[in-house]
C-alpha positions as CSV (number, residue, x, y, z in Angstrom):
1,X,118.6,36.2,146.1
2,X,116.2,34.5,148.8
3,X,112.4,34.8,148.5
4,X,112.6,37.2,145.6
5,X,114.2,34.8,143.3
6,X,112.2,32.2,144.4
7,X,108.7,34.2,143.6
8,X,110.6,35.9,140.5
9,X,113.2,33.6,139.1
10,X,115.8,34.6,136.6
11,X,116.1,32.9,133.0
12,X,118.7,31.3,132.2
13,X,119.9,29.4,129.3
14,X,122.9,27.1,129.7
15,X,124.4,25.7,126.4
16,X,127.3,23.2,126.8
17,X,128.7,19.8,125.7
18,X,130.2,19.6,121.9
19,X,128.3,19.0,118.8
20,X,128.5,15.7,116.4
21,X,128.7,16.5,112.6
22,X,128.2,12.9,110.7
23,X,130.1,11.5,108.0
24,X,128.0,8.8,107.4
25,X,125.2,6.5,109.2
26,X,127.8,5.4,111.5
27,X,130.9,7.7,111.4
28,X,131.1,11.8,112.8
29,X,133.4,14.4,113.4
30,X,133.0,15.4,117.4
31,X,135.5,17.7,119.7
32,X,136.5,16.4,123.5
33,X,133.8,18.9,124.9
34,X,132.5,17.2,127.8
35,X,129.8,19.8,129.4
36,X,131.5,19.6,132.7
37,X,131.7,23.4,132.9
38,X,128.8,24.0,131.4
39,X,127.1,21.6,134.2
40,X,128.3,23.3,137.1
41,X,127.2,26.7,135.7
42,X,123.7,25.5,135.3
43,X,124.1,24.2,138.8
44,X,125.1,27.3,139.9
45,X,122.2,29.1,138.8
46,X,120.1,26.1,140.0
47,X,121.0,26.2,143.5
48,X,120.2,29.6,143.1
49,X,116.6,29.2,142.9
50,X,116.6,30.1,138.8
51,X,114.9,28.2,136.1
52,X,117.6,27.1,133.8
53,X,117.4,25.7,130.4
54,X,120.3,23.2,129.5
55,X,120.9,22.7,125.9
56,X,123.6,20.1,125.2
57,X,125.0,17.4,122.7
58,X,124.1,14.3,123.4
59,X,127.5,13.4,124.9
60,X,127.5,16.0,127.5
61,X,127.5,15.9,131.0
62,X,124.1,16.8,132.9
63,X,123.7,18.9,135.7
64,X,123.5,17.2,139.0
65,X,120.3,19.4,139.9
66,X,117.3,19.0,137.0
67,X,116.9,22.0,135.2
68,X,113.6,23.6,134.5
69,X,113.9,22.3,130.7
70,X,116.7,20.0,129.1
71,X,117.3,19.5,125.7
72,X,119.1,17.7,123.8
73,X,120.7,18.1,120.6
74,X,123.7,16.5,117.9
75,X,124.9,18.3,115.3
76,X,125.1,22.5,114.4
77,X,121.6,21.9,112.2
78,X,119.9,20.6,115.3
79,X,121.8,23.3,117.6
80,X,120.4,26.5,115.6
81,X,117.2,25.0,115.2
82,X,116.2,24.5,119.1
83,X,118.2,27.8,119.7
84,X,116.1,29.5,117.3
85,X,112.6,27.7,119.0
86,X,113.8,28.3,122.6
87,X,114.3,32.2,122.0
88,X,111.2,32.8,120.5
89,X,109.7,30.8,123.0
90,X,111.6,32.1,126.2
91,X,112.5,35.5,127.4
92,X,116.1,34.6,128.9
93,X,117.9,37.1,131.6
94,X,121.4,35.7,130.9
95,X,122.6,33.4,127.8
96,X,125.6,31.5,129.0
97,X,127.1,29.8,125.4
98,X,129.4,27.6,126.8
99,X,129.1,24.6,123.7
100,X,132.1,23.5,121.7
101,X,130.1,24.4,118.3
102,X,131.7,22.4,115.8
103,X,133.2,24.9,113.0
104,X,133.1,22.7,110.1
105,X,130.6,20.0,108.4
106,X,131.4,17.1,106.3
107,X,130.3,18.5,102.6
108,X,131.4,15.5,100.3
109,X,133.2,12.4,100.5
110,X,135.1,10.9,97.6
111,X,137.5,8.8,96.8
112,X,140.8,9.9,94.9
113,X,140.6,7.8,92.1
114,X,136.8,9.3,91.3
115,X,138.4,12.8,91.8
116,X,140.9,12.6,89.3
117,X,138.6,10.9,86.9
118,X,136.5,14.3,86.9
119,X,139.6,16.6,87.1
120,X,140.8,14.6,83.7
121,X,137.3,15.9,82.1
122,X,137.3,19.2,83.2
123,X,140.6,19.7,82.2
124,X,140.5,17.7,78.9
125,X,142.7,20.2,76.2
126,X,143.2,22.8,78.8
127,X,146.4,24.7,79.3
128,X,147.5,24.2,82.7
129,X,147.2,26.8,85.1
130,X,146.5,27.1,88.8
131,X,143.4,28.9,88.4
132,X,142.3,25.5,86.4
133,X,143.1,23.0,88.3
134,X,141.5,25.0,91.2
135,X,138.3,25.2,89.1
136,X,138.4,21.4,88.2
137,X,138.7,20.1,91.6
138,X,135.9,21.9,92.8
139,X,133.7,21.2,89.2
140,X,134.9,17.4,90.0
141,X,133.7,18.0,93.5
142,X,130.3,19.4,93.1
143,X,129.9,16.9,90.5
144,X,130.5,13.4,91.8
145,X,130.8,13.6,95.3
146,X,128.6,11.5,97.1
147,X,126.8,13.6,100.1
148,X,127.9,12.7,103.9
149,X,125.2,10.6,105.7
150,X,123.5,8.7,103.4
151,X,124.9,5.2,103.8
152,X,127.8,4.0,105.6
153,X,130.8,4.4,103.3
154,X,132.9,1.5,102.5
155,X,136.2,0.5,104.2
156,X,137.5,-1.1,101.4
157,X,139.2,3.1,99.8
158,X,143.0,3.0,100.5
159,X,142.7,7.0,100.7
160,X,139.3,8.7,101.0
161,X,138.5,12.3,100.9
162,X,136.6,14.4,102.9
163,X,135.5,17.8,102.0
164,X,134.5,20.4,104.9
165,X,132.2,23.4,104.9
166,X,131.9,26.1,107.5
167,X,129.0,25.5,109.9
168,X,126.6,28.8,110.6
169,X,127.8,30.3,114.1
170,X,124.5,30.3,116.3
171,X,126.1,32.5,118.6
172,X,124.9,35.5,116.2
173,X,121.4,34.6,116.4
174,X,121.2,35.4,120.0
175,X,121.2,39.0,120.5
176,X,119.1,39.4,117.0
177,X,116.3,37.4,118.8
178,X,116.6,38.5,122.4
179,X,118.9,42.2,122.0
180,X,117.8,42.9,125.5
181,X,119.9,39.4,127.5
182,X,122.6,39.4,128.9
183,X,124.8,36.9,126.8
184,X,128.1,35.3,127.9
185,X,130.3,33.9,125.0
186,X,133.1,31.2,125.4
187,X,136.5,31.7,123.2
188,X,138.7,28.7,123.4
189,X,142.1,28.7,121.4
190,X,145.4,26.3,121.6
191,X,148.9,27.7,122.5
192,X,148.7,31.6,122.6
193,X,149.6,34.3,124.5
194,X,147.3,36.5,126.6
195,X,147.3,39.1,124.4
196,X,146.4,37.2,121.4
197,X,144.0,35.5,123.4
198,X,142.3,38.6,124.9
199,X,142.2,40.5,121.5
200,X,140.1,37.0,120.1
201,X,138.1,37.4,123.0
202,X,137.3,40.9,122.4
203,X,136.5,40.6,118.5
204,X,134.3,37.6,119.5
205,X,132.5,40.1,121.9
206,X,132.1,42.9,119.3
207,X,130.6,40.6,116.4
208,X,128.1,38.6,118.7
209,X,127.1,41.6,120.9
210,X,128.3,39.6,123.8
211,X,128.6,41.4,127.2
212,X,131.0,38.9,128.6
213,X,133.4,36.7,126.9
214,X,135.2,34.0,129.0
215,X,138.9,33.8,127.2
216,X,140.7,30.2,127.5
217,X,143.5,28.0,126.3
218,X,143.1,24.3,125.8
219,X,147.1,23.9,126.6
220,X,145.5,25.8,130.3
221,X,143.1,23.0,131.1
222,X,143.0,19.8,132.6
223,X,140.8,17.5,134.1
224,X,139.1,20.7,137.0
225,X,142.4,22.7,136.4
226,X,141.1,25.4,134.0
227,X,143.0,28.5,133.7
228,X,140.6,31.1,132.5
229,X,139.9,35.4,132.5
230,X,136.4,36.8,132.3
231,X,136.2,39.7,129.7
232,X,133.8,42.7,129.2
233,X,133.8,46.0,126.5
234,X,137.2,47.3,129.2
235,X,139.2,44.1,129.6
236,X,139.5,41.6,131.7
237,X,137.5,41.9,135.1
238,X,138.6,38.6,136.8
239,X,140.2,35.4,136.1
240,X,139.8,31.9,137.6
241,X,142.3,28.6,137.9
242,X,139.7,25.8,138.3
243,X,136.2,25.0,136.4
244,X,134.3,25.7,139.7
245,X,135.9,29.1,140.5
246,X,134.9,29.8,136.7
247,X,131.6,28.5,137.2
248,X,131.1,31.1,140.4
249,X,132.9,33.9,139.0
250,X,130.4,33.7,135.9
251,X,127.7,33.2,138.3
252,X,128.4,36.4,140.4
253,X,129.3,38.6,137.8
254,X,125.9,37.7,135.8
255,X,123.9,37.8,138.8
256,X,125.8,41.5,139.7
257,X,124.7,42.9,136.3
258,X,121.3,41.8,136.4
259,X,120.5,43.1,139.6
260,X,121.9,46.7,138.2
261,X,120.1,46.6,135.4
262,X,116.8,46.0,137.5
């Protein structure tokens, strides 16, 4: 890219690491994302002479070389939030969303003696049925639950309960935004064959606008070993065995596309 990039830089945003979703004041539900590939991308592009953003949890690995802007965030809240900011703020060439977004939030926590306390009431001189005991529990939940995060909850609970709710999926706010950037999306799944995972990768594509979907398995990746193919609207275009060949095959197939669509 040589003088050129240097005088006209691409934009890139990086997004890596996992997100944090708390329990309470000292308890969360995380993932084992470490940022490591997301790093190297950012590198990548670095070296590269562009201005990268790196967005990340607060556990994730930084990239060796200081991006143009870092920020840092913890749970899927916080994650939409700065997303939102950064692409009003920012017009991006490339958005690379390589971040383990967590897919569910703590919604209540409750013990099971409080639960059954508010299913008795809401099903006082009811008939039995499976439609109202489904009811109850969630009238007993709604009801009594106490809400994640507010204090730390005690030990002392032989059994506790925890409720989850789905989490928003920022990934769709990025082409409603910015329609015109060029956005890689991540698709991780756990023992499944290529053409389950290539047909996830696809229908991730398809509902996020994504013009590149890198398609893994967590069973294919350890420590740098990372078994991964590159997807676009035909297929698979190229497939790499190691975090930096993915990190330079994402590199060179972004870098290709934008200097096409110049």
């Amino acid at each position: 890219m040589g003088s050129k990039a240097k005088d006209n830089p691409i934009s890139i945003l990086v997004t890596a690491g996992g997100t944090i979703e708390d329990i309470d004041t000292v308890r969360g539900i995380s993932n084992h994302a470490s940022g490591r590939l997301g790093s190297l991308i950012a590198d990548k592009f670095s070296q590269s002479g562009a201005n990268v953003t790196f967005l990340c949890g607060e556990n994730s690995l930084r990239p060796k070389r200081k991006p143009h802007e870092l920020i840092i965030i913890r749970n899927t809240d916080q994650l939409a939030s700065s997303l939102e900011k950064l692409l009003r703020k920012t017009s991006f060439d490339c958005v690379i969303h390589s971040m383990a977004v967590s897919d569910f939030t703590p919604h209540t926590v409750m013990g099971v003696d409080d639960l059954a306390g508010c299913i008795e009431k809401e099903l006082s001189g009811e008939d039995l049925c499976r439609d109202k005991i489904a009811q109850a529990v969630c009238a007993a939940i709604s009801k009594s639950a106490q809400q994640p995060s507010e204090k730390k909850i005690s030990s002392k609970s032989s059994h506790l309960m925890l409720i989850l709710k789905q989490t928003s999926k920022a990934i769709g706010m990025i082409k409603a935004l910015q329609p015109n950037t060029l956005l890689v999306g991540f698709k991780l799944l756990s023992g499944t064959d290529k053409p389950t995972l290539m047909a996830a990768g696809q229908n991730l594509m398809e509902q996020n606008g994504c013009d590149l979907v890198l398609a893994n398995d967590i069973n294919e990746i350890s420590g740098e070993n990372h078994k991964a193919i590159l997807l676009d609207g035909g297929g698979i275009i190229c497939w790499a065995d190691t975090k930096p060949e993915i990190a330079e095959m994402i590199f060179n197939q972004v870098t290709e596309r934008l200097r096409r669509a110049k």
